[in-house]
N, C-alpha and C positions, 0 to 999 in steps of 0.2 A: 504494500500500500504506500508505504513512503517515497518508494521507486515513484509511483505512478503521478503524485504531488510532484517531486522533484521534477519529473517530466512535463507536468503542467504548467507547472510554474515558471519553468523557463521556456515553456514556450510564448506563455502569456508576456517576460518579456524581451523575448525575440520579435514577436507581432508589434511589438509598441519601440524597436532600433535600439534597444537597453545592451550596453556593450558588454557579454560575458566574459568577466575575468575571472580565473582562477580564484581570485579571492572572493567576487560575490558569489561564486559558484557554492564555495566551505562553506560561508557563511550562513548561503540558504541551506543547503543539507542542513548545516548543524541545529538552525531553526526547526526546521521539520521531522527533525528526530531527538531533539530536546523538549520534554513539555512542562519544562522548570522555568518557563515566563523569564529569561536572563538578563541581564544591565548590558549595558556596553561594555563594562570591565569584568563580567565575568565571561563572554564571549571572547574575548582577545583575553581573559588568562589562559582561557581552555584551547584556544587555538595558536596562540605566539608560539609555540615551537614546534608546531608540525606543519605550520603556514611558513612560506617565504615572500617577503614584503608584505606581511601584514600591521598594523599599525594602530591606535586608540581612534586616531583618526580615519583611517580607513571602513573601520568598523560602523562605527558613527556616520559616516557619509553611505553606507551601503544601505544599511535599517532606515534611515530618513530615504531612501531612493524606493526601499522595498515597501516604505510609508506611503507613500507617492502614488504606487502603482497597487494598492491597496492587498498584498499580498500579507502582511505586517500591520499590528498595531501597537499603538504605543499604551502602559499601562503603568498610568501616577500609582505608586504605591503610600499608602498614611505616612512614610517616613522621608518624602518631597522625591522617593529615587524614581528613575523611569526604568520601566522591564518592558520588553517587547514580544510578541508572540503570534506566531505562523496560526494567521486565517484561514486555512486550506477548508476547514467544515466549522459553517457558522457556530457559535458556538457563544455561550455569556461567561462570565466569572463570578467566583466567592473570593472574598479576602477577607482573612482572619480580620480581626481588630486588635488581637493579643498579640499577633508575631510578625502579621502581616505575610504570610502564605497564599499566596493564588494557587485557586483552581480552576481547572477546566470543569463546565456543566456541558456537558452536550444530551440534548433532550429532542424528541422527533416532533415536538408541537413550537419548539425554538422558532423557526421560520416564519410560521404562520404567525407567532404571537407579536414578532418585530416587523410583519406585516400589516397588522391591527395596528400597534403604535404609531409605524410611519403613519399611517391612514387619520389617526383619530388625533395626532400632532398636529397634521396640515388641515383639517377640518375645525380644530380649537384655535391654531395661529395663524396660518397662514403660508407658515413656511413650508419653501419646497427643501424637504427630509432628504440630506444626503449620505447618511450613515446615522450607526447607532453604536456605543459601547455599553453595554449594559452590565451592572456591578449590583451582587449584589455582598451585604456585609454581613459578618456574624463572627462565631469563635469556632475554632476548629476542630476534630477532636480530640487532638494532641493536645492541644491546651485547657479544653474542657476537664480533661484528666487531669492534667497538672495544678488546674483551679479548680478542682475537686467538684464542676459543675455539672456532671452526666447525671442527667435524669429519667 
């Protein structure tokens, strides 16, 4: 399955003149087969020695490129840091409030329900809805345990 992402994805942007270099290439794999939501510094720790010419800034300019071409999003974490993470299947998140842990929620009524949104956002504002990051908050249950909270 990750093959067939990685292959989508670069074709989507081949179709849009996106130059593939060696390093966006890592970069997306490592996206697409990481689902640890990663910083810009934790991407270039894990790849600075098995990449050549890769850089803080390289990193950084590729995630904003994979921003761009909506492959990537960007995800404030409570603690001001930013994590990024491979949109291949729509998908929302949980973020702890205690530790700050993202997760992936993927649910088969997902689609349909940030189709209602768009729909019922433009119908209350006006606005034309051009994406959505949808968050939702709570405690994990690693730390439910450790705050002795499971009920």
């Amino acid at each position: 399955m990750a093959e067939a992402e990685f292959d989508r994805a670069l074709d989507h942007l081949r179709e849009n003149k996106v130059r593939l270099t060696p390093q966006r290439k890592t970069i997306l794999n490592y996206l697409i087969n990481h689902h640890t939501h990663p910083s810009v510094e934790m991407i270039y720790d894990d790849l600075k020695d098995s990449v050549a010419n890769i850089s803080m800034a390289t990193v950084y300019n590729t995630l904003k490129l994979f921003v761009d071409y909506n492959l990537v999003i960007e995800l404030k974490n409570g603690d001001g840091s930013t994590h990024f993470d491979y949109f291949g299947h729509p998908h929302y998140h949980v973020v702890c409030d205690n530790c700050g842990k993202i997760s992936d929620v993927f649910d088969e009524h997902f689609t349909e329900i940030t189709k209602e949104l768009t729909v019922m956002t433009h119908e209350k504002t006006g606005y034309l809805v051009t994406g959505n990051n949808i968050e939702v908050h709570g405690i994990c249950p690693e730390c439910q345990r450790k705050l002795h909270l499971n009920r």
